[in-house]
C-alpha positions in Angstrom: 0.0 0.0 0.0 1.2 3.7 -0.6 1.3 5.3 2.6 2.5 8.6 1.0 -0.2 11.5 1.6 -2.1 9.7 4.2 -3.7 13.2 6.1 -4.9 13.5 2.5 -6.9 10.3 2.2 -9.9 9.2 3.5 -10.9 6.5 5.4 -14.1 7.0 6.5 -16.2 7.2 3.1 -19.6 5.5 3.8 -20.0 6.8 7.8 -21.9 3.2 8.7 -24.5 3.3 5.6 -25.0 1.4 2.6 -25.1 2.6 -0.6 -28.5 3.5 -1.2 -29.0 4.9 -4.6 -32.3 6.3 -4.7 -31.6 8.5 -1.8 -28.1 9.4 -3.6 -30.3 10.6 -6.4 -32.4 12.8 -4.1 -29.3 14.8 -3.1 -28.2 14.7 -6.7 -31.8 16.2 -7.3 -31.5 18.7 -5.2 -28.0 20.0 -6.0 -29.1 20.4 -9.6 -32.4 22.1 -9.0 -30.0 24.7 -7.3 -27.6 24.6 -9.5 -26.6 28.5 -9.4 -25.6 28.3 -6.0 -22.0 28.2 -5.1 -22.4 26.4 -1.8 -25.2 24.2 -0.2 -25.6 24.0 3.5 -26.3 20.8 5.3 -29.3 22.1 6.3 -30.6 23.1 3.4 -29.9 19.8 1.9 -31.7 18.2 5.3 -35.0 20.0 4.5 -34.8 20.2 0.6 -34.5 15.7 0.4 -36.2 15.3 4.1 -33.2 12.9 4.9 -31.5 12.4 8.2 -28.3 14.9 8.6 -26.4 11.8 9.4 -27.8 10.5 6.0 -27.0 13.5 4.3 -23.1 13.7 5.8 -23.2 10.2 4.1 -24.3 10.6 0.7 -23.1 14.0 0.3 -19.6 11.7 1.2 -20.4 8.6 -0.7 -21.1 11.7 -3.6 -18.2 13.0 -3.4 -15.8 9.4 -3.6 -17.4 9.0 -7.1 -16.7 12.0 -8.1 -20.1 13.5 -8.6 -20.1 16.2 -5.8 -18.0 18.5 -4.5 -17.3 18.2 -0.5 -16.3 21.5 0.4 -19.3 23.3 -0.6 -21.7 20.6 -1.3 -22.4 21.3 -5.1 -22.0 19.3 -8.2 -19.2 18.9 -10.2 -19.0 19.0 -13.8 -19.3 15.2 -14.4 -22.2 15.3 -11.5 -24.4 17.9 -13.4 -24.3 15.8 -16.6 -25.2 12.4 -14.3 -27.6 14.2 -12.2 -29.3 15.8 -15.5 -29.3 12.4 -17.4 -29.0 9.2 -15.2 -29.8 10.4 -11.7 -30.5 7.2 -10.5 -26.9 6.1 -12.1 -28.8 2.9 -13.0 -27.1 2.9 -16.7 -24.0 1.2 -17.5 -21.9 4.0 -18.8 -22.9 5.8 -15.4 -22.1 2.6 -13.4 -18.7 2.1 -15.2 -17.8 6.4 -14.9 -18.4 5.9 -10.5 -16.5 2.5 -10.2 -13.4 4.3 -12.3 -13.8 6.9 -9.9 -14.5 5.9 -6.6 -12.1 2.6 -7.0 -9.3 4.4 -8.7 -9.3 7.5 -6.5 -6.5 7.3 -4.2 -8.2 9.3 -1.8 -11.0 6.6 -1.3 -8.4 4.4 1.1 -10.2 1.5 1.7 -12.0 1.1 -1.5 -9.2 1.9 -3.7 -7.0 -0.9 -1.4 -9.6 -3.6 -1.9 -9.7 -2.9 -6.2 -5.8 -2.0 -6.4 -4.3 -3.9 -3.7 -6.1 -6.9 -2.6 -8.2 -8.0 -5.8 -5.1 -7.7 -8.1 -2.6 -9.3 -5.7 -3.9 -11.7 -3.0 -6.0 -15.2 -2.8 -9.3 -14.8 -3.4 -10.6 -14.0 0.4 -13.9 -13.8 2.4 -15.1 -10.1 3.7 -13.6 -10.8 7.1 -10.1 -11.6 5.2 -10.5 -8.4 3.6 -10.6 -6.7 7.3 -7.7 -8.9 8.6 -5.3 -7.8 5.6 -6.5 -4.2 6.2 -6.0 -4.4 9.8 -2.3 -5.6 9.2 -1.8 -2.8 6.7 -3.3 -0.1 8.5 -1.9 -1.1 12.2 -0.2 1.7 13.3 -1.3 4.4 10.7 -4.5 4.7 12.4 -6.8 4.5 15.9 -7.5 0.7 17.1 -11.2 2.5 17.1 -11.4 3.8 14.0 -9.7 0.4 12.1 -11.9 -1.9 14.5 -15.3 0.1 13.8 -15.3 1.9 10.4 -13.1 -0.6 8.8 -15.6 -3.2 9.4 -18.6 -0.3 7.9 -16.7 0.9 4.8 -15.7 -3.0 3.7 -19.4 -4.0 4.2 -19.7 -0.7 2.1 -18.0 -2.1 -1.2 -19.0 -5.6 -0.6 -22.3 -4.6 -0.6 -22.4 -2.2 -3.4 -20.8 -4.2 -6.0 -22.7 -7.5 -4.7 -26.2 -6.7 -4.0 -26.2 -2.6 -5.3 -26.8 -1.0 -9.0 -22.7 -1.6 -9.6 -23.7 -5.5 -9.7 -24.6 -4.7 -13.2 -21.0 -4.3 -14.3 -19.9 -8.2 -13.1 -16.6 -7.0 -11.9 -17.0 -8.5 -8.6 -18.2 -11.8 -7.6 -18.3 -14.6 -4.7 -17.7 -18.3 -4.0 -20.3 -20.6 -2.2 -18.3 -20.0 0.8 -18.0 -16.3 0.7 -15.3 -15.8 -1.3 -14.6 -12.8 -3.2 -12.8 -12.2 -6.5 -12.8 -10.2 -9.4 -13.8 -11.1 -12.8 -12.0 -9.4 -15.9 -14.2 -6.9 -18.3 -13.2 -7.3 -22.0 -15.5 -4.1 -22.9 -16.0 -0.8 -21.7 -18.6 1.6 -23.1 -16.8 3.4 -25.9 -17.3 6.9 -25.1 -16.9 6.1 -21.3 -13.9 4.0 -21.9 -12.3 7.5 -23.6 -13.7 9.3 -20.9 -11.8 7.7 -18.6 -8.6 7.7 -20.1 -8.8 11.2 -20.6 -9.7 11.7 -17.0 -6.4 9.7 -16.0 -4.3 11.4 -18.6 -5.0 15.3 -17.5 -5.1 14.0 -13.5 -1.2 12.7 -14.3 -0.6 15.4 -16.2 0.2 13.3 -19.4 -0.8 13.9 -23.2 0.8 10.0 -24.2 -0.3 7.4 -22.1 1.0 3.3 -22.0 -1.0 1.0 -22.6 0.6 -1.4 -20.3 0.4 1.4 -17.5 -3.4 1.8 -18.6 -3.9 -1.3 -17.1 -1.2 -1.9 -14.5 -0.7 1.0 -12.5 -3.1 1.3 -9.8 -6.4 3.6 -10.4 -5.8 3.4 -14.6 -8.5 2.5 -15.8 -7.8 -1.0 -17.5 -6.6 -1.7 -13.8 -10.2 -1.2 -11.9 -11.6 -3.2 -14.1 -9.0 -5.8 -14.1 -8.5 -5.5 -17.9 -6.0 -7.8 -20.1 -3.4 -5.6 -22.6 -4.4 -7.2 -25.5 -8.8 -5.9 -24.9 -6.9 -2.4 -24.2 -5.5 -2.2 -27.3 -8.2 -3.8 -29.4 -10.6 -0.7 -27.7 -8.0 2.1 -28.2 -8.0 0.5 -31.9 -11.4 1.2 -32.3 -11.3 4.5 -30.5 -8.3 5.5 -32.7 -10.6 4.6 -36.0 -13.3 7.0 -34.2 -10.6 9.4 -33.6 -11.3 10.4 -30.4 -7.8 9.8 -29.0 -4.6 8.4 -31.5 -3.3 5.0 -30.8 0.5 4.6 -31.3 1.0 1.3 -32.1 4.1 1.3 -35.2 7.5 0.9 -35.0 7.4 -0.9 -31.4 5.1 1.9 -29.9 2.4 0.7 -27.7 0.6 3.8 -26.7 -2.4 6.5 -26.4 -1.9 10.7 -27.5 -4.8 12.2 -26.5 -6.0 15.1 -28.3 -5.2 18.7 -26.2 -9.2 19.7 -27.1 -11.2 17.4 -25.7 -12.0 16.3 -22.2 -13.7 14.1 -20.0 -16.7 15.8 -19.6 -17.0 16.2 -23.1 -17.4 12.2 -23.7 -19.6 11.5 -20.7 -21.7 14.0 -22.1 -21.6 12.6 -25.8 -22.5 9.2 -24.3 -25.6 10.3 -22.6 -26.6 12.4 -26.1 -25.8 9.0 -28.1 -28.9 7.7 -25.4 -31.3 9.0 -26.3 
């Protein structure tokens, strides 16, 4: 695990709920209905959904990990006005695919990014509770015995739960054993505009105009990575990407690698997808 920036990480994403996506799209609601302010008070988000606060410090948290709202001042980012205005419920699969990019391959999301960049990729398949144990190990030290014995057991249940029994079931990239084992299962395709999305969402967050593809799906939080991708589907999609010319795919004279274009964006694909929808 990379210990560097740890004040900067956070550890307590889900505060002790589930991840309940109807009441995510209420904030979501909300937030876009008042869209022209520049900060939203808890409060105000209280009596605008009629959730709990507690509820509300959740969400607005859980919100935030994927990307969708901004902590601070409690208002939606770019990519969460376009999900909020389109697929508020995040029930489609370009929607479920964008939030599991983001909330698994954000470093700051400790526990979630561990379990898709750490333990998935690199250990036995394991139950829940061996999740905990290799957490516990890692984390001794780093943090409060209260806070590793209490919220480690929430946020784990968290991510179980979401990708088991939640709307990011639909995407297949996590799965268990008759005795309660977990592992991950590899995804050969990616919606096309949110596949481009996300590469250039890691590209600009690096700071990179060319991108490998063997780092696209190696180096932790890539894209290829979260979704436990082979090389060989990576290059067959940034083939077909390339022919669509969204992005340029190096691939002659023993390159193996992605330019992306200096005028488009992220926001700018999610937003095609959601157009090519309806």
């Amino acid at each position: 695990m990379d210990n560097t920036g740890k004040k900067s990480r956070k550890f307590q994403v889900c505060n002790g709920y589930l991840l309940e996506f109807e009441q995510l799209a209420r904030v979501l609601s909300f937030l876009a209905e008042n869209s022209e302010l520049k900060k939203v008070s808890r409060d105000a988000l209280v009596e605008g959904t009629g959730l709990a606060n507690r509820q509300i410090e959740s969400l607005v948290s859980v919100g935030a990990a994927m990307g969708l709202i901004r902590p601070g001042n409690q208002v939606l980012t770019p990519a969460g006005r376009v999900v909020a205005k389109h697929d508020v419920f995040i029930e489609a699969r370009g929607t479920l695919e964008w939030c599991h990019y983001i909330g698994s391959g954000s470093h700051r999301n400790l526990i979630w990014y561990e379990i898709f960049n750490t333990i998935l990729p690199n250990e036995p398949a394991m139950t829940a509770d061996g999740w905990m144990a290799f957490l516990r190990g890692t984390l001794a030290g780093q943090y409060t015995d209260r806070t590793i014995g209490k919220h480690l057991r929430q946020e784990v249940r968290f991510v179980a739960d979401a990708y088991l029994n939640r709307n990011f079931r639909k995407l297949g990239v996590l799965h268990e054993t008759s005795d309660g084992k977990l592992y991950r299962r590899r995804v050969a395709e990616i919606t096309p505009k949110i596949m481009t999305a996300m590469i250039y969402d890691f590209g600009r967050r690096s700071g990179a105009e060319l991108l490998q593809v063997d780092a696209l799906v190696t180096q932790p939080g890539a894209p290829g990575a979260v979704f436990a991708m082979e090389p060989e589907a990576l290059r067959q999609i940034s083939e077909a990407l390339h022919r669509n010319r969204w992005l340029r795919y190096e691939s002659t004279h023993n390159l193996d690698q992605i330019r992306l274009h200096t005028d488009f964006s992220a926001v700018d694909f999610l937003t095609d997808y959601y157009n090519d929808e309806k």
